[in-house]
Backbone as numpy.savetxt, mean C-alpha at the origin, in Angstrom:
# Nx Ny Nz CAx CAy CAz Cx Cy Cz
40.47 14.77 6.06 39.44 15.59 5.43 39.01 14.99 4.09
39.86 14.48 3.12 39.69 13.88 2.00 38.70 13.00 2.45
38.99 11.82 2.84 38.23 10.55 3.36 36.88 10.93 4.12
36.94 12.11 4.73 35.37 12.40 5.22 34.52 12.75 3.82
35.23 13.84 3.18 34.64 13.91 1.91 34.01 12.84 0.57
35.33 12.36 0.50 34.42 11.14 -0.46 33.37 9.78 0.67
33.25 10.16 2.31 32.53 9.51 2.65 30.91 10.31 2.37
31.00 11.35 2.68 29.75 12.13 2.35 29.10 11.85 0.47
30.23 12.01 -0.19 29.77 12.30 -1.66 29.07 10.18 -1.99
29.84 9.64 -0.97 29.41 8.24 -1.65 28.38 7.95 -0.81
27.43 8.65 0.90 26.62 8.72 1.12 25.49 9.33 0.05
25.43 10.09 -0.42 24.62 11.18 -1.65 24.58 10.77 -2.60
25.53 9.85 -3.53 25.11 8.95 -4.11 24.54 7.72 -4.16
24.40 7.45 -2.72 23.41 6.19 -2.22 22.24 6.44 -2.34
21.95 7.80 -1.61 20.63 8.27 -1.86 20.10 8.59 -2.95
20.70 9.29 -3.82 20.46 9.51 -5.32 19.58 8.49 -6.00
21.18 7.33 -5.93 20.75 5.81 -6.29 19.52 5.22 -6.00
19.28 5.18 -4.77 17.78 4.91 -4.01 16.51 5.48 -4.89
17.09 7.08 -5.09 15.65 7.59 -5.08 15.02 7.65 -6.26
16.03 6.74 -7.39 16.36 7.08 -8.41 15.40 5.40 -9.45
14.97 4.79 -8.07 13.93 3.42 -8.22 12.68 3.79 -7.33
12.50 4.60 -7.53 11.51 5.05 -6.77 10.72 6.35 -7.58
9.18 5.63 -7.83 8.57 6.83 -8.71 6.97 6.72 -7.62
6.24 6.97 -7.88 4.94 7.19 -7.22 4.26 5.88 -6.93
5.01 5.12 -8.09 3.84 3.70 -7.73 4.52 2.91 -6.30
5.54 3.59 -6.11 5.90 3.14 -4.45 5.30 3.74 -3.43
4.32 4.68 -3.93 3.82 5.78 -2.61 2.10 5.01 -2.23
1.81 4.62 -0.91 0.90 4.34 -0.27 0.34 5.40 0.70
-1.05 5.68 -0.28 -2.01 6.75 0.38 -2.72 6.05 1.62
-2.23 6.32 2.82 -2.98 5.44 4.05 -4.00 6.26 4.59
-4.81 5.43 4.69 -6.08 6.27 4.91 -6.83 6.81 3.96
-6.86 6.60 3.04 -6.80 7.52 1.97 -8.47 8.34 1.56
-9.32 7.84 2.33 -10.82 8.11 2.62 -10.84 9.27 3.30
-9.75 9.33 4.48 -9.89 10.57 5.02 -9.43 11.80 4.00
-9.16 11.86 3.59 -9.02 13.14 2.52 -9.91 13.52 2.10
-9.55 15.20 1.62 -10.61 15.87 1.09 -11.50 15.42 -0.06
-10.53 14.64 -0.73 -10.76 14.21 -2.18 -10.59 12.78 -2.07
-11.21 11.90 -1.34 -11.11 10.53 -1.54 -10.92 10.06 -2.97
-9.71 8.96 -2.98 -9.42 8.19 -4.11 -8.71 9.14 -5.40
-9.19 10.11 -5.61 -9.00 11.20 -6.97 -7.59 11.21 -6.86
-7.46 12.13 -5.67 -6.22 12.97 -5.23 -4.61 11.87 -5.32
-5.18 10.38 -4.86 -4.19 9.59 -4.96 -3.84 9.29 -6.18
-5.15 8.91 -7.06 -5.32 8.23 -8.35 -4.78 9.71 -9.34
-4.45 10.97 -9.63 -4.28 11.81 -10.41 -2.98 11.85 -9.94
-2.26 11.42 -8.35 -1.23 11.68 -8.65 -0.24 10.27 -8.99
-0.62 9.64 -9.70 -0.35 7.91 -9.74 0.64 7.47 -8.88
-0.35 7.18 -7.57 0.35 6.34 -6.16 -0.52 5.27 -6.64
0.50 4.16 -5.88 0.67 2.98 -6.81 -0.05 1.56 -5.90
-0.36 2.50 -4.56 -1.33 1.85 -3.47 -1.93 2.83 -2.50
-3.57 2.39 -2.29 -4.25 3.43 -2.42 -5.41 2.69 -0.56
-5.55 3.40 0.06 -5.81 2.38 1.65 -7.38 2.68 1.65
-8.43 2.01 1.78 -9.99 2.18 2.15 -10.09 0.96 3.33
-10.40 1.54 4.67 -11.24 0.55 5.86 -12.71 0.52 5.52
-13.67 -0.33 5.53 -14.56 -0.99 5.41 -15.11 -1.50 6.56
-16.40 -1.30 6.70 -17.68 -1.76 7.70 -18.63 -2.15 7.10
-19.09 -3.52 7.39 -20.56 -3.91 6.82 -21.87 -3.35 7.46
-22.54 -3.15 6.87 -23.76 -2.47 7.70 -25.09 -3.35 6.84
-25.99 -4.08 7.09 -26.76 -4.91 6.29 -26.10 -5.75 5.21
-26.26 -5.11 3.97 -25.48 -6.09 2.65 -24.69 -5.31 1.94
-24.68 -4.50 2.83 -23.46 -3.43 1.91 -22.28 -2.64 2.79
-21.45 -2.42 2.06 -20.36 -2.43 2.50 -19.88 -0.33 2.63
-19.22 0.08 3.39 -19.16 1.41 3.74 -17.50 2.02 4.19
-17.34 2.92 4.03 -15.81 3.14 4.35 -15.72 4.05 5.44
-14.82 3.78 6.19 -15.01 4.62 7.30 -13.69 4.10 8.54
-13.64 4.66 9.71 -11.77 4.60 10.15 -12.41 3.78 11.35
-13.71 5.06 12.04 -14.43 4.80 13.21 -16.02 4.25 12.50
-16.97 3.12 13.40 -18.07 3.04 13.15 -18.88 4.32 12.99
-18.75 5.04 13.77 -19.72 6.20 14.35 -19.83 6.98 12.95
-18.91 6.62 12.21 -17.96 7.53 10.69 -18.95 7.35 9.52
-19.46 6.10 10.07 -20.21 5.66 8.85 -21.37 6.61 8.16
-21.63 6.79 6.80 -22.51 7.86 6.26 -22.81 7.03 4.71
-24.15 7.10 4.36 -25.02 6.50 3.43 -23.71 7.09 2.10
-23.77 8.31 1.89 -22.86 8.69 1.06 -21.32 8.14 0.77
-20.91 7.60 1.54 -19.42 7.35 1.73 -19.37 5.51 1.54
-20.20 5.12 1.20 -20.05 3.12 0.78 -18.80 3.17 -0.34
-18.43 2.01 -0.37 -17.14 1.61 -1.12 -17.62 1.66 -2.44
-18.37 1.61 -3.15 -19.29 1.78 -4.56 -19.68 2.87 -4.97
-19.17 4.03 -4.02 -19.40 5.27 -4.61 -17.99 5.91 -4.58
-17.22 5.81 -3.11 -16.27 6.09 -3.36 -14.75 5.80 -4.41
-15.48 4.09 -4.52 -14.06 3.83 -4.98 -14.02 2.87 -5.85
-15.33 2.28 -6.13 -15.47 0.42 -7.14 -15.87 1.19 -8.87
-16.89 2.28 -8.25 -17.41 2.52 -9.23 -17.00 3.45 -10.21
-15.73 4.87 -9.22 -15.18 5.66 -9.92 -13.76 4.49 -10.65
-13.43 3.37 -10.06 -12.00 2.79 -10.81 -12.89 1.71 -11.74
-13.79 1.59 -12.22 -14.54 0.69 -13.04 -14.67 1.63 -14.43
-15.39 2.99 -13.92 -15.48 4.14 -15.02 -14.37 4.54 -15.75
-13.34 4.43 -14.77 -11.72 4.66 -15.29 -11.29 3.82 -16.11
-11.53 2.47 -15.78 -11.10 1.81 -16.58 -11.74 1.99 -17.91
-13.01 1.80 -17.86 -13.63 1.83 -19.22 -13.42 2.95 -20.01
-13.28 4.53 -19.49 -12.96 5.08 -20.29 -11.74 5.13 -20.78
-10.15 4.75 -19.69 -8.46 4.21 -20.66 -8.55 2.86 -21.19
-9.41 2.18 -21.88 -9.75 1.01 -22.43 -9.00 -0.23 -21.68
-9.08 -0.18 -20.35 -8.77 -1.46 -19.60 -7.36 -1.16 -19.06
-7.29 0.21 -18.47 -6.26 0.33 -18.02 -6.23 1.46 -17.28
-5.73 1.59 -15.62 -5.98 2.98 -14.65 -5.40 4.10 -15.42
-4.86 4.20 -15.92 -4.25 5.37 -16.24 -4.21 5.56 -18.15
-3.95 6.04 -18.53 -3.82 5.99 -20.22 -2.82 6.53 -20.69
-1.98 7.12 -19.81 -0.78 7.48 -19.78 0.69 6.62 -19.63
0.35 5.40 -18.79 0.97 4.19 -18.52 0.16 2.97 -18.51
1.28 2.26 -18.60 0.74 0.32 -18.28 0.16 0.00 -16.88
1.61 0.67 -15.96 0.90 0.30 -14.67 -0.32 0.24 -13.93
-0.62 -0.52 -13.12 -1.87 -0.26 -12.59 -1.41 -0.26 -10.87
-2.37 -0.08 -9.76 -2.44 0.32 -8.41 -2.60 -1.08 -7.33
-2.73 -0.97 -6.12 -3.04 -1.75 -5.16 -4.33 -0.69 -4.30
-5.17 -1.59 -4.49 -6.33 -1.03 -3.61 -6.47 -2.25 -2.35
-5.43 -1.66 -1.53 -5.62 -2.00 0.00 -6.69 -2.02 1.08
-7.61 -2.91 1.32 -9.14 -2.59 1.61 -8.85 -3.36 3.09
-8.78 -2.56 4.49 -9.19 -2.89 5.69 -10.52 -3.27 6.22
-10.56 -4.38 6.56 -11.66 -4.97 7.45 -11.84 -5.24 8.40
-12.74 -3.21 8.80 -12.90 -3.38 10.07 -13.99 -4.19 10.96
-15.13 -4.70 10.33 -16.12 -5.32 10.64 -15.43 -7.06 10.49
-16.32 -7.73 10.98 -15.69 -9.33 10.92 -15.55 -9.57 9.39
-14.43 -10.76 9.74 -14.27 -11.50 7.88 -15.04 -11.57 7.30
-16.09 -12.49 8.43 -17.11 -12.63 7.54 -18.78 -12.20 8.25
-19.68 -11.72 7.44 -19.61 -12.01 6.04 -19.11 -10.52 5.40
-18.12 -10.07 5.64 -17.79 -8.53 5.04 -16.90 -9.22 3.96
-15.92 -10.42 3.77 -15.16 -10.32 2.54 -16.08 -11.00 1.91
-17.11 -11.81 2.12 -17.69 -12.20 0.64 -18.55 -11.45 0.17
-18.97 -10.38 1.22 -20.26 -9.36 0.19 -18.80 -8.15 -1.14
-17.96 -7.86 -0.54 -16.60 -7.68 -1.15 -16.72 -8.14 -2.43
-16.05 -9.80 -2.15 -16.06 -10.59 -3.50 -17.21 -10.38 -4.02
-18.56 -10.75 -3.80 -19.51 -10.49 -4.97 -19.41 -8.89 -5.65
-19.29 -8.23 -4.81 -19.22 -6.99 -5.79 -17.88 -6.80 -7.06
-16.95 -7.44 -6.53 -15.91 -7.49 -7.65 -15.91 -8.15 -8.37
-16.53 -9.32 -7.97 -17.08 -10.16 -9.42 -17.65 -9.82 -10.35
-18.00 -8.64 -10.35 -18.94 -8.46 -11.54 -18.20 -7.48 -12.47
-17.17 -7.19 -12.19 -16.32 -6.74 -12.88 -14.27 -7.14 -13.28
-14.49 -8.49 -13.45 -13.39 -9.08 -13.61 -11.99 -8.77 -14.87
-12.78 -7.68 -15.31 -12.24 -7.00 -16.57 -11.15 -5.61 -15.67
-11.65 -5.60 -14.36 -11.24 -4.49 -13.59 -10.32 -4.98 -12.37
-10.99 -6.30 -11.94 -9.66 -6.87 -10.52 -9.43 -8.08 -10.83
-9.23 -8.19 -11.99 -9.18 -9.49 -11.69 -7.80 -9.88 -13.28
-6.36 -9.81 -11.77 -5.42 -9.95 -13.05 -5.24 -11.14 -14.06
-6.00 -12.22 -13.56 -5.99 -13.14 -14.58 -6.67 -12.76 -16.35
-7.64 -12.16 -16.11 -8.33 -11.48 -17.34 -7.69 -10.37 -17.75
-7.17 -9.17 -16.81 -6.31 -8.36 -17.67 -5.26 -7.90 -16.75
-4.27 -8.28 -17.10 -2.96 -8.26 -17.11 -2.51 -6.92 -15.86
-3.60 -5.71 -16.34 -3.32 -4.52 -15.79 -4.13 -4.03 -14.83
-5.15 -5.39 -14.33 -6.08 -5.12 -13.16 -5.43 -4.68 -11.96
-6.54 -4.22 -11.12 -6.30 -3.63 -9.79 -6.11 -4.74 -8.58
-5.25 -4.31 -7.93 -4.44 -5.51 -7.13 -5.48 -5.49 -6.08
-6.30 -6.37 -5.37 -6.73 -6.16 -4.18 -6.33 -7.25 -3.78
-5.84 -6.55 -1.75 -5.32 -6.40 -1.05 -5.84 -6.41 -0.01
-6.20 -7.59 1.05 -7.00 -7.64 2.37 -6.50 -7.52 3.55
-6.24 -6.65 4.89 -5.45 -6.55 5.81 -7.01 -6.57 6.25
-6.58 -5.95 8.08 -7.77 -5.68 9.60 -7.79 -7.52 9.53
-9.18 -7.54 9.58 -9.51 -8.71 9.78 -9.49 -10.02 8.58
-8.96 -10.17 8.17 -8.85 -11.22 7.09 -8.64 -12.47 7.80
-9.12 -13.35 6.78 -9.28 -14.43 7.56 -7.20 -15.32 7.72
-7.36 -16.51 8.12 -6.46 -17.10 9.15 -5.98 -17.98 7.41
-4.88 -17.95 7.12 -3.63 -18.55 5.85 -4.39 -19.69 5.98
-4.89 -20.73 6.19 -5.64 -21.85 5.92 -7.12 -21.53 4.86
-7.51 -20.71 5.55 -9.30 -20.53 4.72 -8.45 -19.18 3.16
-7.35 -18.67 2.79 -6.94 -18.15 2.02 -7.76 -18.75 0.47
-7.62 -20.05 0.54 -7.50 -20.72 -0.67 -9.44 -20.68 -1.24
-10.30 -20.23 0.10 -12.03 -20.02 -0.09 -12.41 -19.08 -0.80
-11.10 -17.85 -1.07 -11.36 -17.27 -1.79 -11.27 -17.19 -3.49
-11.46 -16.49 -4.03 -11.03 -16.26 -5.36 -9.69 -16.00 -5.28
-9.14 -16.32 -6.67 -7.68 -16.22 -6.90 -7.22 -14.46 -6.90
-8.28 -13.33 -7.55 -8.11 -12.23 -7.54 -7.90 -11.54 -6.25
-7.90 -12.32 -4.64 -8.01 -12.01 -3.91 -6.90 -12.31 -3.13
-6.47 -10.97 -2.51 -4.48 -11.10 -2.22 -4.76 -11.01 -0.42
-3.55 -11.13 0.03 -3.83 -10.93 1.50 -2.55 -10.51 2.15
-2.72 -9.54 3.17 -1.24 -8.92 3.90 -0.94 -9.20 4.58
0.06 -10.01 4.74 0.59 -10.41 5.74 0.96 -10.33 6.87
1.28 -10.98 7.95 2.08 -11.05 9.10 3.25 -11.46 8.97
4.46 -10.73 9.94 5.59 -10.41 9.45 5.81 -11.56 10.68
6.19 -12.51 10.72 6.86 -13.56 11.35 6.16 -14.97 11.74
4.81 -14.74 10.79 3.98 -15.79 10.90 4.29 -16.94 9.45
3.87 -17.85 9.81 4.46 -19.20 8.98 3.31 -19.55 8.12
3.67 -19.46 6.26 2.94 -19.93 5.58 3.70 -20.30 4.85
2.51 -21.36 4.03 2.86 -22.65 3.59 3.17 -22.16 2.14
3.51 -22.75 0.94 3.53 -22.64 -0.16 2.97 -22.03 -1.00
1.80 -22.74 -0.82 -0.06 -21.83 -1.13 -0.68 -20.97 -1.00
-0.24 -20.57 0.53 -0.68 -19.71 1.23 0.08 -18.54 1.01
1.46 -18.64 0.33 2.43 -17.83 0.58 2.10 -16.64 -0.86
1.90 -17.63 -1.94 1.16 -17.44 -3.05 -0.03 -16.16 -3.26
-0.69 -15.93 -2.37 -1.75 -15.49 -2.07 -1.17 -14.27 -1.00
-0.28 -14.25 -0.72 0.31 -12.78 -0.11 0.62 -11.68 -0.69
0.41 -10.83 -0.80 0.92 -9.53 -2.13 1.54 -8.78 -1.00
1.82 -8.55 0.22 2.69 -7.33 0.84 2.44 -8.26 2.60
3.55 -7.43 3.21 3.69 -7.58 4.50 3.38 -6.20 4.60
2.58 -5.23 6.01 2.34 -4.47 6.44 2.30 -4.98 8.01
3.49 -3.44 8.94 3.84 -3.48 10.01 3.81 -2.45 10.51
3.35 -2.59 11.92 3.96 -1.34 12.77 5.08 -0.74 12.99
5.48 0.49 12.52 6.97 0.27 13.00 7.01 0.37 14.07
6.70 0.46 14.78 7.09 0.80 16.57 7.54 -0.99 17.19
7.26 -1.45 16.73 7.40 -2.74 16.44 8.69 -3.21 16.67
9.81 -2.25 15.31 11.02 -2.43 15.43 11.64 -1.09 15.98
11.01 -0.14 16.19 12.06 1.14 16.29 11.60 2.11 17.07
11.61 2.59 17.79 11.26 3.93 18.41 11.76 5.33 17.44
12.08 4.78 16.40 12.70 6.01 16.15 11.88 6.97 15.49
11.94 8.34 15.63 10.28 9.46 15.43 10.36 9.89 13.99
11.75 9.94 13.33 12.13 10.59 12.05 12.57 11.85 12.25
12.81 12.37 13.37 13.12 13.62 13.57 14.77 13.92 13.49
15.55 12.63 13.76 17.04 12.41 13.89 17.72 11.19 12.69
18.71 10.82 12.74 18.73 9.82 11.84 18.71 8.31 12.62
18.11 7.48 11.94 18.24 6.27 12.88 19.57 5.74 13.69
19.20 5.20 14.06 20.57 3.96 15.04 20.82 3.20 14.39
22.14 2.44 14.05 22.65 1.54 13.31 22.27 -0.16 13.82
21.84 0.40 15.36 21.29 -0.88 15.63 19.97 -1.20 15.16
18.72 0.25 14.69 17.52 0.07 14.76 17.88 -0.40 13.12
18.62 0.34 12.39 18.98 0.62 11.08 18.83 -1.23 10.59
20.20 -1.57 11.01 20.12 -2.90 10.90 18.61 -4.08 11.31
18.18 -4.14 12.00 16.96 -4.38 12.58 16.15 -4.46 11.25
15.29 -3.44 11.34 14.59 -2.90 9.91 15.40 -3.49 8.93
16.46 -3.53 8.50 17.18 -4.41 7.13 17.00 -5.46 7.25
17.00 -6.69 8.23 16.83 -7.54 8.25 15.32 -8.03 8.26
14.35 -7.09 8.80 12.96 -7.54 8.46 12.60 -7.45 6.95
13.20 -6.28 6.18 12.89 -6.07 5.08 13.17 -7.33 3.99
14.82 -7.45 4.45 15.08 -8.62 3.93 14.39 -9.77 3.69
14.20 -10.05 4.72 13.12 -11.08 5.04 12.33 -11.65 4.06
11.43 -10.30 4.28 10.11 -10.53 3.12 10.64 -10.72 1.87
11.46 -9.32 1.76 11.96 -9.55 -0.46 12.30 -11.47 -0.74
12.70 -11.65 0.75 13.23 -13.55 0.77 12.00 -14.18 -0.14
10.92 -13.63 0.22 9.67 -14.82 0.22 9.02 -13.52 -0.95
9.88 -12.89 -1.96 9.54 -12.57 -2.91 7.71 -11.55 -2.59
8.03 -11.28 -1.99 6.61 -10.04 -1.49 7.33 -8.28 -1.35
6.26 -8.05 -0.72 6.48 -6.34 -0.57 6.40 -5.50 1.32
7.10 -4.98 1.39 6.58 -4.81 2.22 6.30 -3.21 2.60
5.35 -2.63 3.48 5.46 -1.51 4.41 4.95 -1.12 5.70
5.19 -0.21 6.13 5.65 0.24 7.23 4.35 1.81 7.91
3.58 0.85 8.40 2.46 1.98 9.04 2.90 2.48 10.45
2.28 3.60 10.46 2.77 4.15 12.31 4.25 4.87 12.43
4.66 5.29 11.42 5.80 5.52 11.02 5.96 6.83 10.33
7.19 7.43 10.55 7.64 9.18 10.17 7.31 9.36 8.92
6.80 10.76 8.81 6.11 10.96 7.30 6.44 11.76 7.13
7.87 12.23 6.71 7.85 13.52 6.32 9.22 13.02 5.14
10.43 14.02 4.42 11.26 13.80 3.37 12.47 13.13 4.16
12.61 13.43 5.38 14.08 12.43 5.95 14.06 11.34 6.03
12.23 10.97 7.03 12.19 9.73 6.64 12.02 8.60 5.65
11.30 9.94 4.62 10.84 9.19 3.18 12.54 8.65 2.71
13.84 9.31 2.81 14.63 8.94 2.12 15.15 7.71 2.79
15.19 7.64 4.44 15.54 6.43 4.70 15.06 5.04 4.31
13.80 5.32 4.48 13.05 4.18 3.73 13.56 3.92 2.72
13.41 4.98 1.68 14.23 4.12 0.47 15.67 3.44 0.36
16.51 4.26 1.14 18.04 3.67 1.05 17.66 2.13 1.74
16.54 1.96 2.54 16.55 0.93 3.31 15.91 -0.45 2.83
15.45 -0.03 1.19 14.24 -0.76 -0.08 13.42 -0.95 0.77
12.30 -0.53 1.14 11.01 -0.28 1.80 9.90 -0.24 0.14
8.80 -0.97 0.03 8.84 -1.23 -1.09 7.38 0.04 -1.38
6.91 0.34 -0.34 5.86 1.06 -0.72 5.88 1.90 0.81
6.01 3.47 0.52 6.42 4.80 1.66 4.89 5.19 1.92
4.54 4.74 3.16 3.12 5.09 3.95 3.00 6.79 4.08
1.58 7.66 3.54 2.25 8.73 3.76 0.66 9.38 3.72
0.38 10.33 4.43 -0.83 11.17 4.82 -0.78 12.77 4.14
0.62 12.81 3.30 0.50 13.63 2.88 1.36 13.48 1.49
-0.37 13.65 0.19 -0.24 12.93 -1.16 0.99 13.83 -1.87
0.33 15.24 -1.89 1.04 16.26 -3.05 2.72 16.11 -2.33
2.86 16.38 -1.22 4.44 16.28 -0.51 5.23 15.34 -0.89
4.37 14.45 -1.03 5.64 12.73 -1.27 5.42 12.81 -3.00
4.31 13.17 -3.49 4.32 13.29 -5.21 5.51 14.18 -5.64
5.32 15.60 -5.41 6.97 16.35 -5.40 7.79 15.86 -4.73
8.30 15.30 -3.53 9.63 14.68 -3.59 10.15 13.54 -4.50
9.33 12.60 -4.81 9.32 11.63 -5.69 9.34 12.16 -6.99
9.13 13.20 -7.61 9.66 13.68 -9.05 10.58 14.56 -8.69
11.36 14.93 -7.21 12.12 15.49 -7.19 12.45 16.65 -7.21
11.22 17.11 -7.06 10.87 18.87 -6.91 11.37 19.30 -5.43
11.75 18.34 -4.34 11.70 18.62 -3.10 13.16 17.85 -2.82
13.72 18.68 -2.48 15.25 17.64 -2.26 15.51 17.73 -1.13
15.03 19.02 -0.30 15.89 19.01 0.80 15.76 17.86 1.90
């Protein structure tokens, strides 16, 4: 009975431990367009990566999951370039004014590479005071998954321009450089729903992919995957570096800890 006991109390302090490196800027709003409150709702509660899919339609660029989705009102310049440009200028070069940190704006491309990432780049160019961390320190990370182009053409872009990886694909030095996160399916590695606790076989599995990446000094997470507080905690005991989640205010209170169970 003893020995079950201090096995439980030194489980609970694992988790503790875990949850205890873990504040909001680990929380990834996926999808984050679909919400009531595009961009706000993530950005007020400082999640620290923030998800917009993208369709080109003529020379401009639009957010949306499905084509059919698309609406004059909803372009990436209303939703999301122009409210984190205003932000900045009004915390004098910085998302928040409350902290240093700044976000990952994760931008899916659902329309082809090209020409959807260079009409992209020109629009961020014109504000290099805002993405572009070489000029300030506390710029906004962007982040290219869907269709991005192939680790060779990486280097066509601007340096402000990051890219997500594939989790078992081979890059070079340069290329590697230019990665800011791995993003995966989990079904990939696990069947598991979050409803039970994992398998020590899936458990292990997942540790070793995670591993992986922290190897090659990146980030990684985990789309398609349980969203609720059991699974949020596994993830962390498991260093999952950013918790995919459809629901903002839920993972904001567990993450300050208002929500324990």
């Amino acid at each position: 009975m003893k020995r079950i006991k201090i096995t439980i109390l030194m489980l609970f302090s694992a988790i503790l431990s875990a949850m205890a490196q873990y504040s909001t800027l680990n929380a990834h709003s996926h999808n984050d367009y679909s919400n009531d409150i595009p961009f706000w709702l993530a950005y007020c509660n400082h999640f620290g990566s923030v998800e917009a899919d993208i369709f080109t339609v003529g020379n401009d660029l639009f957010v949306a999951h499905n084509e059919s989705d698309i609406s004059p009102a909803r372009s990436l310049d209303i939703l999301y370039i122009q409210p984190i440009v205003k932000l900045f200028k009004h915390n004098g070069g910085k998302a928040w004014d409350d902290i240093s940190s700044s976000f990952q704006l994760l931008i899916d491309l659902k329309s082809p590479t090209e020409p959807t990432l260079s009409i992209l780049v020109e629009k961020l160019k014109k504000y290099p005071e805002v993405f572009d961390p070489k000029i300030n320190k506390n710029a906004v990370h962007i982040v290219i998954t869907g269709n991005r182009p192939l680790p060779e053409k990486f280097s066509d872009y601007p340096d402000f321009i990051f890219f997500d990886g594939v989790i078992g694909q081979k890059y070079n030095e340069q290329q590697l450089k230019r990665v800011a996160l791995f993003s995966e399916n989990l079904t990939r590695f696990t069947k598991w729903n979050g409803r039970v606790d994992i398998t020590d076989k899936d458990k292990i599995r997942l540790q070793n992919v995670i591993d992986s990446v922290h190897g090659l000094n990146s980030k990684v997470r985990f789309w398609n995957a349980p969203d609720d507080v059991n699974a949020w905690k596994i993830f962390m005991n498991l260093k999952v570096d950013y918790i995919n989640t459809d629901h903002i205010t839920m993972l904001y209170d567990f993450l300050n800890k208002k929500e324990m169970k």
